[in-house]
C-alpha positions as CSV (number, residue, x, y, z in Angstrom):
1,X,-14.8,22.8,35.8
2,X,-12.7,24.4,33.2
3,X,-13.8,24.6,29.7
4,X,-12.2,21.6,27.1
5,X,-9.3,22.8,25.4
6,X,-9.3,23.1,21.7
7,X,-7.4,21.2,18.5
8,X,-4.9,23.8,18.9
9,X,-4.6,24.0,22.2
10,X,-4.5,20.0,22.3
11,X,-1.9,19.9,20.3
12,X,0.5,22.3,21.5
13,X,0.1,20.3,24.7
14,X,1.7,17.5,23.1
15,X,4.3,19.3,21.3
16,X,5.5,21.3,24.1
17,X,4.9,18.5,26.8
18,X,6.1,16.0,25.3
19,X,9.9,15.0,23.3
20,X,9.7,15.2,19.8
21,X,11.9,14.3,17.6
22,X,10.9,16.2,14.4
23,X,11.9,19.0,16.3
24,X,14.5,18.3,18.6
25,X,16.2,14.7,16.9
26,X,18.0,12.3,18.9
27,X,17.2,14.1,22.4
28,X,13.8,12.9,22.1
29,X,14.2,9.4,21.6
30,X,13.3,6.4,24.0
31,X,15.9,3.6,24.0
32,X,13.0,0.6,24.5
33,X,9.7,-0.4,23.8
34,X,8.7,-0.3,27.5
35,X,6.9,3.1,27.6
36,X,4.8,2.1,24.9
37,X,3.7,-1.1,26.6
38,X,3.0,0.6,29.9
39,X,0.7,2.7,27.9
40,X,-0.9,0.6,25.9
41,X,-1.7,-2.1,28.8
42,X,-3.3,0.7,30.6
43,X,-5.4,1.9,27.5
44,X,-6.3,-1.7,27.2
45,X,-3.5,-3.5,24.9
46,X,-5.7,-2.3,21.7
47,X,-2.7,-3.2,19.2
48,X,-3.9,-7.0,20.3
49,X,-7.2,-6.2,18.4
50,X,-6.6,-6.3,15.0
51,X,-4.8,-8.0,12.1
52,X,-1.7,-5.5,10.7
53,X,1.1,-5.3,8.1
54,X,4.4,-3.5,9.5
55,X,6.4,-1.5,7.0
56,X,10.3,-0.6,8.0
57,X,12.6,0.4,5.4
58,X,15.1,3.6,4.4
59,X,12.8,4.9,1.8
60,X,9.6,4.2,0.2
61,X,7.8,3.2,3.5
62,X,5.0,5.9,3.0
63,X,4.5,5.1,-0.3
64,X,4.5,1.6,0.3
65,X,2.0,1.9,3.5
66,X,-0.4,4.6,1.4
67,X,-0.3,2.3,-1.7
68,X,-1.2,-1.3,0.3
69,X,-4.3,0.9,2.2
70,X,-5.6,1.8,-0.8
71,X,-5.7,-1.6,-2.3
72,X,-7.6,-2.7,1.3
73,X,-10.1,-0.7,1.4
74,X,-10.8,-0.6,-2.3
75,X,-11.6,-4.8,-1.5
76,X,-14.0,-3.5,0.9
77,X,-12.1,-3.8,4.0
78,X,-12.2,-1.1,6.9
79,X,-8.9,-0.3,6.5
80,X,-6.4,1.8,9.4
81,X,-3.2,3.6,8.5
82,X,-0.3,4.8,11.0
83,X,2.3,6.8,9.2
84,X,4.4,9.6,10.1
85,X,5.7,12.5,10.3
86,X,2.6,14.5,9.3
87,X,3.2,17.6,6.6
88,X,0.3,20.0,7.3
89,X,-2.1,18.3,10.0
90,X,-0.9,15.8,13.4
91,X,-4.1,13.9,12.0
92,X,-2.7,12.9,8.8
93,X,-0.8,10.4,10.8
94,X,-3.9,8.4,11.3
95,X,-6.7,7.3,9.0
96,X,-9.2,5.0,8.8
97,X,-10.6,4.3,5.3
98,X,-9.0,7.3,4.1
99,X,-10.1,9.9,6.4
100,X,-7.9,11.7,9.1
101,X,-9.0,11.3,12.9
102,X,-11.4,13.7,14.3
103,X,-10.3,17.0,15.8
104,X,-12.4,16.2,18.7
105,X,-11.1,12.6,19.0
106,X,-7.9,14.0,19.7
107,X,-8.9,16.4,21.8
108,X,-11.3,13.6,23.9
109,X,-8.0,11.2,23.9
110,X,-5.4,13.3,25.0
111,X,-7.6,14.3,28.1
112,X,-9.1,11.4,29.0
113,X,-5.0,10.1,29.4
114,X,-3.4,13.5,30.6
115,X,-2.9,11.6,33.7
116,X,-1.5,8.8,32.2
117,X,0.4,11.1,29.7
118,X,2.0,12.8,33.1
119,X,2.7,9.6,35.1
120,X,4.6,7.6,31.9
121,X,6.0,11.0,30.4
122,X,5.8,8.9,27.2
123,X,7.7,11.0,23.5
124,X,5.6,12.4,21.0
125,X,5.8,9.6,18.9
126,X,5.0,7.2,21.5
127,X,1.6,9.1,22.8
128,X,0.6,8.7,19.0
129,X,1.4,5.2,18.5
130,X,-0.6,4.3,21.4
131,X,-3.5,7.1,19.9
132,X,-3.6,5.3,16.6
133,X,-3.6,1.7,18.1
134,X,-6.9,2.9,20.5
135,X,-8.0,4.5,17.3
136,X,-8.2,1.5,15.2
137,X,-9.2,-0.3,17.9
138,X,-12.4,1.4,18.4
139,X,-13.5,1.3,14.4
140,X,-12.8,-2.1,14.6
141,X,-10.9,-2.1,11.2
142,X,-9.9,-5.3,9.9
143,X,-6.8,-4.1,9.0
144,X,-3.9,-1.8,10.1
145,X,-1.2,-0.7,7.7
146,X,1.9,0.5,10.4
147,X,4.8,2.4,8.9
148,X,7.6,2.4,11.7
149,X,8.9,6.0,12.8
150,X,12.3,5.0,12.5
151,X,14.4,1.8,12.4
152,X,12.2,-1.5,13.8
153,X,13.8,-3.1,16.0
154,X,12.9,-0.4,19.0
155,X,10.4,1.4,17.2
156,X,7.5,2.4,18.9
157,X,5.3,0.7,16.9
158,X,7.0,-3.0,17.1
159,X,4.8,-3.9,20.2
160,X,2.1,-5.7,17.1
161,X,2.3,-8.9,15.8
162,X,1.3,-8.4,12.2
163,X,0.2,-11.0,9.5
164,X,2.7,-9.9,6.9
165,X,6.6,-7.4,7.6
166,X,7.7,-5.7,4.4
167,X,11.1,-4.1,4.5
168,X,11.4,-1.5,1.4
169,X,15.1,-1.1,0.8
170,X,18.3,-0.6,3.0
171,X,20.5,2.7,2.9
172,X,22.1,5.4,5.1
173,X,20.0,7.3,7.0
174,X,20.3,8.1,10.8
175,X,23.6,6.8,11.1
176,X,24.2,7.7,14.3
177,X,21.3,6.0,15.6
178,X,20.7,3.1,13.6
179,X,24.2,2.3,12.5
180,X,27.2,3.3,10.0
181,X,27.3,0.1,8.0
182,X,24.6,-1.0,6.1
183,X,24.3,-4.5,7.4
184,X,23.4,-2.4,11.5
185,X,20.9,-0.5,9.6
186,X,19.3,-3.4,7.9
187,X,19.6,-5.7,11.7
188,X,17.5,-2.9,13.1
189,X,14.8,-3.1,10.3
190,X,14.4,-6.8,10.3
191,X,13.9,-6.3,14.0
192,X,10.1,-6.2,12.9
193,X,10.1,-10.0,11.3
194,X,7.8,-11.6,13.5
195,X,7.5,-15.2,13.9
196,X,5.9,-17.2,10.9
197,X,4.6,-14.2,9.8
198,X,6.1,-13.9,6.0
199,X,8.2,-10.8,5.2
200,X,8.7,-9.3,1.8
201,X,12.0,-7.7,1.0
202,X,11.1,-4.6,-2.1
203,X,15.1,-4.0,-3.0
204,X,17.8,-6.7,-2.5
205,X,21.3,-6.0,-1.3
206,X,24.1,-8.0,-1.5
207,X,25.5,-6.8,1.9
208,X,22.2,-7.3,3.6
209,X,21.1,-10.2,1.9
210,X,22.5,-12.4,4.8
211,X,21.0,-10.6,7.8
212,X,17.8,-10.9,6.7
213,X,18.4,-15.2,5.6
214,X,19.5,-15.4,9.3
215,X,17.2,-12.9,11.0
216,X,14.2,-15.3,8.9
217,X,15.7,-18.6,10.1
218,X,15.7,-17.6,13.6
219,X,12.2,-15.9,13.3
220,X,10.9,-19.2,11.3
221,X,9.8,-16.2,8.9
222,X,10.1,-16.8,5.0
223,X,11.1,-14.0,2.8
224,X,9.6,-12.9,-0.2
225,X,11.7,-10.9,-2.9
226,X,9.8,-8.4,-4.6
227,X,12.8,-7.6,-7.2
228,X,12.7,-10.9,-8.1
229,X,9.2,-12.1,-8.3
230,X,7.9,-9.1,-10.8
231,X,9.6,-7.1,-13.6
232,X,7.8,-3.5,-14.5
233,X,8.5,-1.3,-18.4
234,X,7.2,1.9,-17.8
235,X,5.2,3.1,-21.2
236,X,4.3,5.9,-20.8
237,X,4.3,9.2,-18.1
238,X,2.7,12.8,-17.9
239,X,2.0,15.1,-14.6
240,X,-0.6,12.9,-12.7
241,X,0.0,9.3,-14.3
242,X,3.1,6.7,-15.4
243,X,2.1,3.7,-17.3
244,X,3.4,0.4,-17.0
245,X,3.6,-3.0,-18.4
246,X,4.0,-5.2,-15.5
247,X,5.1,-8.8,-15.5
248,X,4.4,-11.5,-13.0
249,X,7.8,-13.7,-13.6
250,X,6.5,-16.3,-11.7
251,X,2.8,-16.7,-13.5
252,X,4.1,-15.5,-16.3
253,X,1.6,-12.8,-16.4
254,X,1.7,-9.6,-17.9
255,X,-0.8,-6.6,-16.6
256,X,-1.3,-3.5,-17.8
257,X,-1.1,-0.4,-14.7
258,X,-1.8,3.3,-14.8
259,X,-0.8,4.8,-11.3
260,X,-0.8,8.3,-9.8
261,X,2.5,7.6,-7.8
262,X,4.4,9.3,-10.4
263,X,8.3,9.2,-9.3
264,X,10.5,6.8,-11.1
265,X,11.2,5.5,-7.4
266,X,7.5,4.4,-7.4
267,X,8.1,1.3,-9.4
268,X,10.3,-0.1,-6.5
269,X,7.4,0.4,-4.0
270,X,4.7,-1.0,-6.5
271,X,6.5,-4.2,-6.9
272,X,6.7,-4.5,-3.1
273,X,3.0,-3.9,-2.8
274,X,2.0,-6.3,-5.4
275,X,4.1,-8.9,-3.3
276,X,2.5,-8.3,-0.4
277,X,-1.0,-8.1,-2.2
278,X,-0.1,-11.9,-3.3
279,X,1.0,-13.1,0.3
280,X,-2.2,-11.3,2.0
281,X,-4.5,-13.6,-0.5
282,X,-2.9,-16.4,0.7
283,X,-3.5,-15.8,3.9
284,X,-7.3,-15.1,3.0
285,X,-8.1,-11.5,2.3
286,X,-10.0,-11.2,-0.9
287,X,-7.5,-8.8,-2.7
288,X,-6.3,-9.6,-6.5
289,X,-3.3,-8.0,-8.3
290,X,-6.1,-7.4,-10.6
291,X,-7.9,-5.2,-7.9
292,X,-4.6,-3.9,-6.7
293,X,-3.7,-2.7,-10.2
294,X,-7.0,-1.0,-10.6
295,X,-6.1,0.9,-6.8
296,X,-3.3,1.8,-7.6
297,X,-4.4,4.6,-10.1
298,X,-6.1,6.9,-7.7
299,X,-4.1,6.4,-4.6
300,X,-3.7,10.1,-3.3
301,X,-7.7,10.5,-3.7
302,X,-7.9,7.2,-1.5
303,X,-5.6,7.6,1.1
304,X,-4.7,11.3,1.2
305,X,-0.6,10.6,0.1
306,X,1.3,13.8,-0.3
307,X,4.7,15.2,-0.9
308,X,5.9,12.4,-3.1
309,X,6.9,13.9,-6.5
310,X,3.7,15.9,-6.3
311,X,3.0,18.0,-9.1
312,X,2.0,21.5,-7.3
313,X,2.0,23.6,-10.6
314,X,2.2,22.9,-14.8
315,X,3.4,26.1,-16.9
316,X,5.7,26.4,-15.2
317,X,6.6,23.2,-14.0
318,X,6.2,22.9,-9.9
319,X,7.3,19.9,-8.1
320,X,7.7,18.9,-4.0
321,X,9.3,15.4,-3.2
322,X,9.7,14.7,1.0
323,X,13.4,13.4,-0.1
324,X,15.8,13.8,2.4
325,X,18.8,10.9,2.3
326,X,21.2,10.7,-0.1
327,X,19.6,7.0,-1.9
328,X,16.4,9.4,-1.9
329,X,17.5,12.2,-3.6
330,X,19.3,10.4,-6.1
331,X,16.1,9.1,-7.6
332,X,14.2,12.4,-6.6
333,X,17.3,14.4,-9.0
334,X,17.4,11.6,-11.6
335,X,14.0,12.6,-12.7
336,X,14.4,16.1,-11.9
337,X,17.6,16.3,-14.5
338,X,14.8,15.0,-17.7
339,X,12.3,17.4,-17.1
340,X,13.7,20.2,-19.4
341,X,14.6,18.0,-22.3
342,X,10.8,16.5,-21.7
343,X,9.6,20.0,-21.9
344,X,11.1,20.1,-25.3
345,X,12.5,23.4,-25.0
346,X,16.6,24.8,-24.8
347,X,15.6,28.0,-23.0
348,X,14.7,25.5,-19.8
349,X,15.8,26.2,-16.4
350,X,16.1,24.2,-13.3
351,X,15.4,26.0,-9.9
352,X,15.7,24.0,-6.6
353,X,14.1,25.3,-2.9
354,X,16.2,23.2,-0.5
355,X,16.1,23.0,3.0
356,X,17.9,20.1,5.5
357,X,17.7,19.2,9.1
358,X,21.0,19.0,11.1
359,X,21.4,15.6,11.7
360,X,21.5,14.5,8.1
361,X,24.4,13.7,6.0
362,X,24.3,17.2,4.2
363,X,27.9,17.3,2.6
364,X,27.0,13.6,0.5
365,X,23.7,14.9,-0.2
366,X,24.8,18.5,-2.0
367,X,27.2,16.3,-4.1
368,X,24.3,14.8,-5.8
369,X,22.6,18.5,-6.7
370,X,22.8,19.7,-10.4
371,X,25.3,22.7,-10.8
372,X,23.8,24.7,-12.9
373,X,20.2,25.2,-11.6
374,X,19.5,28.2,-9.7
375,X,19.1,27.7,-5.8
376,X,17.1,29.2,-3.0
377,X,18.6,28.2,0.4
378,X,16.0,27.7,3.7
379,X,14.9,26.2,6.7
380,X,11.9,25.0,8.6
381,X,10.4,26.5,11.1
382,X,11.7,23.7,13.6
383,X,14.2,23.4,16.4
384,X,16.4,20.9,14.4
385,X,16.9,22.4,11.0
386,X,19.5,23.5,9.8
387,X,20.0,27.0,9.5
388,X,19.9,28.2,6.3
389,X,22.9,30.5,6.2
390,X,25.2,27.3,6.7
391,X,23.5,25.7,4.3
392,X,23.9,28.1,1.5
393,X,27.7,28.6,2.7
394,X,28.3,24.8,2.5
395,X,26.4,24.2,-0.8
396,X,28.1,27.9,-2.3
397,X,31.5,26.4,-1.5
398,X,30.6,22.9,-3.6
399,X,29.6,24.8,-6.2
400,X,25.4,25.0,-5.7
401,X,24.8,29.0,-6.7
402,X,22.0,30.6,-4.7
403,X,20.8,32.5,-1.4
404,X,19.8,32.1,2.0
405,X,16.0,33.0,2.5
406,X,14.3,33.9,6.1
407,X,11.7,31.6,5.2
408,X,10.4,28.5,3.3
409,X,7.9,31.0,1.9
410,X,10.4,33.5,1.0
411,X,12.6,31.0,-0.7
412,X,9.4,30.3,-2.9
413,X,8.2,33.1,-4.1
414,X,11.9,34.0,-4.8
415,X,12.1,31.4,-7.2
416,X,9.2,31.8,-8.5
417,X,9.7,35.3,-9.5
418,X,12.6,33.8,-11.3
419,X,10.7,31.7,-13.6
420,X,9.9,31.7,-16.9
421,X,7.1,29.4,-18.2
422,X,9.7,26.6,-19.6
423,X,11.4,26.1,-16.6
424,X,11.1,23.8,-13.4
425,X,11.5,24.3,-9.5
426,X,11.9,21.3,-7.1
427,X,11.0,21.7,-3.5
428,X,12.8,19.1,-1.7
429,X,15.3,18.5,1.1
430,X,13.0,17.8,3.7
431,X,9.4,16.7,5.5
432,X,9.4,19.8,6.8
433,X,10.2,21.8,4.0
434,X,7.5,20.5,2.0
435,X,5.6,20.5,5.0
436,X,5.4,24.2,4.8
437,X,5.2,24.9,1.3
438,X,1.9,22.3,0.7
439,X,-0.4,24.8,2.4
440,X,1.1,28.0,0.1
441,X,-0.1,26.0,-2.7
442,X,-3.2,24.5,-1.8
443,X,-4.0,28.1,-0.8
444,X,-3.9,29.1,-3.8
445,X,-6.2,26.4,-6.1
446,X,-8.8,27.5,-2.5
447,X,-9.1,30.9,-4.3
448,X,-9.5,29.7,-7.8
């Protein structure tokens, strides 16, 4: 007998053997749900063996997914979470009360299955669909947060039938796969209503508003608007906190929150959760928007959330956000554009490390980018991004001044050489770009 591979040598079996579409994009793709239920009957159908909420949505799904875990498992419940893609470890994509999988539960998975792996020649993202359904399976949780990879409708993950389907928002993202209008985008989200299960809708849209009436008619589901049913005044905001007043239009309630999602998107997700906070008490969990409120301030302790306006330095000011569509990078510069005038100071500059993959609408997305902060051009370290080179010559000829670098690293350290203490560098673009620039920080509070 051979000896058992190890973590690394796990997963490079799984990255090399198997499509992936963080690296490769559309290529890697199945078109149906059927080689997830091949392998999830043969594993045992272990998606059948516990209750779940299924997120879709454009934006905001991680936040939205992290957010609702934390609440859970701050009520006491043995809480699951399935998101994706991972920025520094494969095992962020699945935790159970906060903690990542085991290196050696991968490793014992992956070959345990190899033969199954071989026979069904399933995609990345469908091997660790299946992984986290065994996963939560085994521990038993009581609950399962599921972010979907991408779309709903044929998303790897729509084999469950969950209690409760929150769809964030709608906008364009993976047009060629999902659809170039928004009312195809938003028919493949609601693709993960569920019948009689309630589903709560976090941003309204008056050219999606009637797919989603008729996708809930025909799914007896009833839908929940979270835009509607709470209002939220932010008071206050510093590096690891915004404060809110937050009003409960239909109880005319008013609470007071402190949370350590800090983008001004966040207040979008947070309605959402509180929504679905309300519509899982109804159906008998023992969660409060009183306890979901008090959650809500220490998320990224909780559940491990990165990469979402995530304050990496202060003097000067260092900020990643995984932002990568147009509707996200919107928000994402919206904020960006009040940091100098919060930092009180005129001598303020703006620096941005940007970095895209191919299949993204890059030309509407560099329309959105300040013109006079200084730019530092990359790519990932991926198959599918885009090479930075092109980049910088497409965002040079719409105005965006700045350099190619070799490396996300490169770019970084560029900029940073650049600073003085009153300015500000964004890191955005990308998973993958923030992805790789995470670990160069993190590296660096090891060896304070």
């Amino acid at each position: 007998m051979g000896s058992q591979p190890d973590y690394q040598q796990t997963l490079t079996y799984l990255y090399e053997k198997l499509p992936m579409f963080s690296r490769i994009g559309k290529a890697a793709l199945k078109p149906d749900l059927t080689n997830t239920l091949k392998l999830c009957a043969a594993l045992g159908d272990p998606h059948t063996k516990f209750k779940s909420v299924h997120i879709a949505g454009t934006n905001g799904k991680g936040s939205t997914s992290h957010g609702l875990a934390a609440i859970c498992r701050q009520a006491g419940y043995k809480t699951g979470l399935y998101t994706s893609p991972h920025l520094i470890d494969f095992r962020e994509r699945i935790r159970i009360n906060g903690e990542m999988i085991s290196k050696q539960w991968v490793i014992d998975f992956v070959e345990k299955n190899k033969v199954l792996i071989e026979e069904i020649q399933p995609s990345f993202f469908e091997i660790t669909v299946a992984m986290a359904f065994v996963a939560f399976a085994e521990a038993e949780v009581d609950i399962a947060i599921i972010e979907t990879g991408l779309g709903g409708r044929l998303d790897s993950t729509n084999i469950i039938t969950p209690i409760l389907a929150i769809i964030t928002n709608i906008s364009y993202d993976h047009k060629d796969l999902l659809g170039s209008t928004l009312q195809e985008i938003a028919a493949e989200k609601a693709g993960i209503m569920k019948t009689r299960a309630p589903t709560v809708i976090g941003e309204q849209n008056d050219e999606t508003q009637r797919v989603f009436f008729e996708h809930s008619v025909h799914k007896q589901s009833t839908l929940h608007y979270a835009q509607s049913l709470w209002g939220m005044v932010r008071t206050g905001l510093d590096a690891r906190y915004q404060y809110y007043k937050v009003i409960n239009n239909a109880q005319r309630e008013m609470y007071d929150l402190r949370t350590d999602l800090v983008g001004n998107y966040q207040q979008h997700n947070i309605k959402t959760i509180l929504t679905a906070v309300e519509l899982l008490a109804h159906q008998g969990f023992n969660v409060s928007v009183a306890g979901a409120l008090s959650a809500l301030a220490h998320v990224k302790n909780t559940t491990g959330l990165m990469g979402r306006w995530d304050w990496l330095k202060e003097n000067p000011t260092i900020i990643c956000d995984v932002a990568h569509n147009p509707a996200g990078l919107k928000e994402v510069l919206e904020q960006f554009n009040t940091l100098p005038s919060s930092a009180g100071s005129d001598t303020s500059h703006k620096h941005i490390v940007l970095g895209f993959v191919k299949d993204k609408d890059v030309d509407e997305a560099l329309s959105l980018f300040p013109k006079d902060a200084a730019y530092y051009f990359c790519n990932a370290n991926i198959d599918r991004a885009l090479p930075a080179q092109e980049l910088s010559t497409k965002a040079n000829s719409m105005g965006l001044n700045g350099k190619p670098w070799p490396s996300v690293a490169q770019a970084i350290d560029a900029a940073r050489s650049a600073m003085s203490t009153n300015d500000a560098l964004l890191i955005t673009g990308s998973f993958f770009i923030v992805g790789e620039a995470l670990p160069i920080f993190r590296m660096e509070k090891a060896e304070l």
